[in-house]
TORDREN-593847 format. One record per residue (C-alpha): residue number from 0; z negated, y negated, x negated. Coordinates in steps of 0.1 Angstrom, whole numbers, plus 5000, padded with zeros to 4 digits. Example, Ala and Ser with C-alpha at 12.3 -4.5 7.8 and 13.67 -1.06 7.14 Angstrom:
2
   nr     w     v     u
    0  4922  5045  4877
    1  4929  5011  4863
REM end
This chain:
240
   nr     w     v     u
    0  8847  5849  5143
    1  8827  5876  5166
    2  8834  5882  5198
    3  8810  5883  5228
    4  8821  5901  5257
    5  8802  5891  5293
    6  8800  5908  5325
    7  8803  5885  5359
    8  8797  5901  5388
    9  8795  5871  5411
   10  8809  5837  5404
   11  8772  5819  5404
   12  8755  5845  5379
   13  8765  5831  5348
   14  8757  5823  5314
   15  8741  5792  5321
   16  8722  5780  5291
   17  8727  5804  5269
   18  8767  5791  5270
   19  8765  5763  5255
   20  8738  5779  5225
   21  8769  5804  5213
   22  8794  5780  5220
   23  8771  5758  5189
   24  8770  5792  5172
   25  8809  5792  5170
   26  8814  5828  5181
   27  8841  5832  5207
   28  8831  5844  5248
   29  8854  5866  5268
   30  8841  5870  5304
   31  8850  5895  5326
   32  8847  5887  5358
   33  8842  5917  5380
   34  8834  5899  5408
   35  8878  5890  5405
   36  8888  5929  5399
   37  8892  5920  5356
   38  8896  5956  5342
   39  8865  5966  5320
   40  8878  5971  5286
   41  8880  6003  5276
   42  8868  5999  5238
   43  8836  5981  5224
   44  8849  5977  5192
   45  8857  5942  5190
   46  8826  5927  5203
   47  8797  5922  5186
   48  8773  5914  5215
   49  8778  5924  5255
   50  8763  5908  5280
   51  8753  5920  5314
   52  8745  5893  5339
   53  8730  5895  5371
   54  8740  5898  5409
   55  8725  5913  5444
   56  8743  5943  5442
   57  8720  5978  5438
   58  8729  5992  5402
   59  8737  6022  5420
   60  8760  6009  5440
   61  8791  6025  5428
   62  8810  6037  5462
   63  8807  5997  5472
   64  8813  5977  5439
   65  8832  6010  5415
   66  8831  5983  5384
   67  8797  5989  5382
   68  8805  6027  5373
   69  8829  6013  5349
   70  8805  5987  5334
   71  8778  6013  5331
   72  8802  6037  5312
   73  8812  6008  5287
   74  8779  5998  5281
   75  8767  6040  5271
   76  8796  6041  5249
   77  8787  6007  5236
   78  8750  6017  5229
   79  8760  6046  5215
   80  8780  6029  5192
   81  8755  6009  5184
   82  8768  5976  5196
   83  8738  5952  5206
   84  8739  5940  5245
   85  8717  5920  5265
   86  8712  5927  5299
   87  8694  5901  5323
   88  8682  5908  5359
   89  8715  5934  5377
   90  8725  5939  5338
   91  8691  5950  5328
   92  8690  5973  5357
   93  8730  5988  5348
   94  8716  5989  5311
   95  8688  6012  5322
   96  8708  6036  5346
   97  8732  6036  5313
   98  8702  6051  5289
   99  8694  6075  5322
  100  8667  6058  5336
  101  8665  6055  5373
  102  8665  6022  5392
  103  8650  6020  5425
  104  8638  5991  5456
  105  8607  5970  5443
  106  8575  5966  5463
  107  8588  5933  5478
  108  8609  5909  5460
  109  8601  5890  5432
  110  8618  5852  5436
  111  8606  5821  5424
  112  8586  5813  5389
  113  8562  5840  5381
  114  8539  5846  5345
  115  8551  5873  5330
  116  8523  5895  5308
  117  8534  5909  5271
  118  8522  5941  5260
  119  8515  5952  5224
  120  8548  5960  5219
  121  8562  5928  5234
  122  8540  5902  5214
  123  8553  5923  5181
  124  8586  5920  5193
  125  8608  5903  5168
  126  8621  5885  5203
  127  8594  5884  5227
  128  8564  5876  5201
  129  8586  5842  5197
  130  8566  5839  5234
  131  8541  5811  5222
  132  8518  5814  5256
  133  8500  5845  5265
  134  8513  5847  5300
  135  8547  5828  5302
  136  8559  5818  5335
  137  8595  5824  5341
  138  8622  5826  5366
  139  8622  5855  5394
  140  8649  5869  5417
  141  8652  5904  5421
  142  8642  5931  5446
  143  8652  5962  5424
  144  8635  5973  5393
  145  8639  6004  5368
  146  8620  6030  5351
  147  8617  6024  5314
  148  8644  6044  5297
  149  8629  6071  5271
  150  8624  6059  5235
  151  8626  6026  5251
  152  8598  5998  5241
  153  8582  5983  5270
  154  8576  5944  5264
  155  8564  5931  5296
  156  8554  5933  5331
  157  8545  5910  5359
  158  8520  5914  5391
  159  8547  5927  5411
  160  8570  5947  5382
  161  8550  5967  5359
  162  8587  5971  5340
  163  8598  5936  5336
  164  8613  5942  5298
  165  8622  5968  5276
  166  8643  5971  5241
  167  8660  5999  5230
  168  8659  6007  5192
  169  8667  5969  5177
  170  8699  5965  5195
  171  8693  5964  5232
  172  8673  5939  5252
  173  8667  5945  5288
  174  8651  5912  5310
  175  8648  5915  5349
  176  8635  5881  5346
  177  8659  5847  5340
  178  8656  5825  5310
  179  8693  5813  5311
  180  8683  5795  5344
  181  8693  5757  5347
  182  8680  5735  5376
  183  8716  5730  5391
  184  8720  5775  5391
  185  8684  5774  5410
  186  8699  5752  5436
  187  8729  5766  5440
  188  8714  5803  5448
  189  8687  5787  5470
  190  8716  5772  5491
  191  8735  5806  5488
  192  8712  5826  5499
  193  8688  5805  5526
  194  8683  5836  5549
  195  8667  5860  5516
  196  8646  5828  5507
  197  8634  5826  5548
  198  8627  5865  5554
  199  8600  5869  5519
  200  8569  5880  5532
  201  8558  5848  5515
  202  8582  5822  5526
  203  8601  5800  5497
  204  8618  5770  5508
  205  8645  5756  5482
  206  8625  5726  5481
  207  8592  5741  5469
  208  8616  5763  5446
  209  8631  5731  5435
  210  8595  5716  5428
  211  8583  5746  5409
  212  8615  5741  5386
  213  8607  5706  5381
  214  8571  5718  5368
  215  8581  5747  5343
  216  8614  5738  5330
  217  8604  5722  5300
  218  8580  5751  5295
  219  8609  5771  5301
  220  8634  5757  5278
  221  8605  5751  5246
  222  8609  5790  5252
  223  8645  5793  5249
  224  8650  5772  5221
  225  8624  5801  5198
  226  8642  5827  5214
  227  8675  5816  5216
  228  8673  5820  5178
  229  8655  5851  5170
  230  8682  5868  5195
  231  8712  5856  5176
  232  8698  5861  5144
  233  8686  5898  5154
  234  8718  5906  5177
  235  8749  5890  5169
  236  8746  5883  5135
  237  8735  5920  5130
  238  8760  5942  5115
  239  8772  5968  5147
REM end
């Protein structure tokens, strides 16, 4: 049975719907949960896929939140090893500071639904040219972003984000953006974080946040259930 290992840095960053697509692919999930002082393993050899979720911690944060040194460390041995990871949003930026690239503040935040643009790369992509519309819209919230690590592939950008997605060699994905988002996660960070939502230079209210959800959803999850796929097929059931 192979073994995905996920990084939690806070309890509301999770898995969301991509839990219960490897749960119907039958491969077992250990979390751990960083965010409750879970020791980050010191091997990568059991796990066929790592996963690095997000969180509103700075990658570079170390001397505040030392797991992320830790987590950083696994994931370049991992790499190295050739293990495949996914990193979305904080674990796309710790992916990036892992292959040497630097992450650094954004322009302004980036939270709510956004299109995001593909570049040649991306719509070859054996992931992202699953993307069926030229300019998908999909879930924002971040207010750090990262250089593109060298011999990375850059896949897309946004407005804001000229780096919004990279892969490294045909093992590593990298998303700032969130397609594991449900409606219920939406509302619970909204109600967590009411002060962020109130001090963007353009205002979002949960309830417009909440609307916008309602509208691209389904749009949303058509595009999970393509990529959902190719990313198993490509990732886990790739030999390490």
């Amino acid at each position: 049975m192979k073994k995905v290992l996920v990084f939690r840095h806070v309890p509301h960053e999770i898995l969301g719907t991509l839990e219960p697509f490897l749960n119907s692919r039958h491969v077992t999930i250990e979390y751990c949960d960083l965010f409750k002082n879970a020791v980050v393993p010191s091997n990568p050899d059991p796990y066929r896929l790592i996963l690095s979720m997000g969180g509103p911690m700075n990658a570079d944060e170390t001397n505040r939140f030392p797991f992320l040194a830790s987590e950083r460390t696994f994931l370049k041995k991992a790499i190295h090893q050739g293990k495949s990871a996914i990193g979305i949003c904080l674990g796309s930026q710790i992916i990036a500071r892992a292959l040497n690239a630097k992450v650094y503040a954004g322009v302004q935040k980036e939270i709510g639904w956004y299109p995001i643009m593909l570049s040649e790369a991306g719509k070859k992509d054996p992931i992202f040219g699953n993307f069926t519309e030229k300019n998908p819209v999909v879930f924002h919230w971040h207010g750090d972003t990262f250089e593109l690590p060298k011999g990375a592939f850059h896949l897309a950008s946004s407005d804001l984000y000229p780096n919004q997605a990279f892969r490294f060699h045909q093992n590593v994905y990298a998303f700032q953006f969130h397609v594991e988002i449900t409606p219920k996660i939406i509302s619970d960070w909204a109600d967590k974080n009411k002060e962020e939502l109130a001090g963007l230079k353009q205002a979002r209210s949960k309830e417009r946040l909440m609307q916008d959800t309602q509208k691209y959803m389904t749009s949303l999850i058509k595009i999970t259930d393509k990529i959902y796929p190719a990313l198993y097929s490509n990732l886990v059931s790739s030999e390490a």
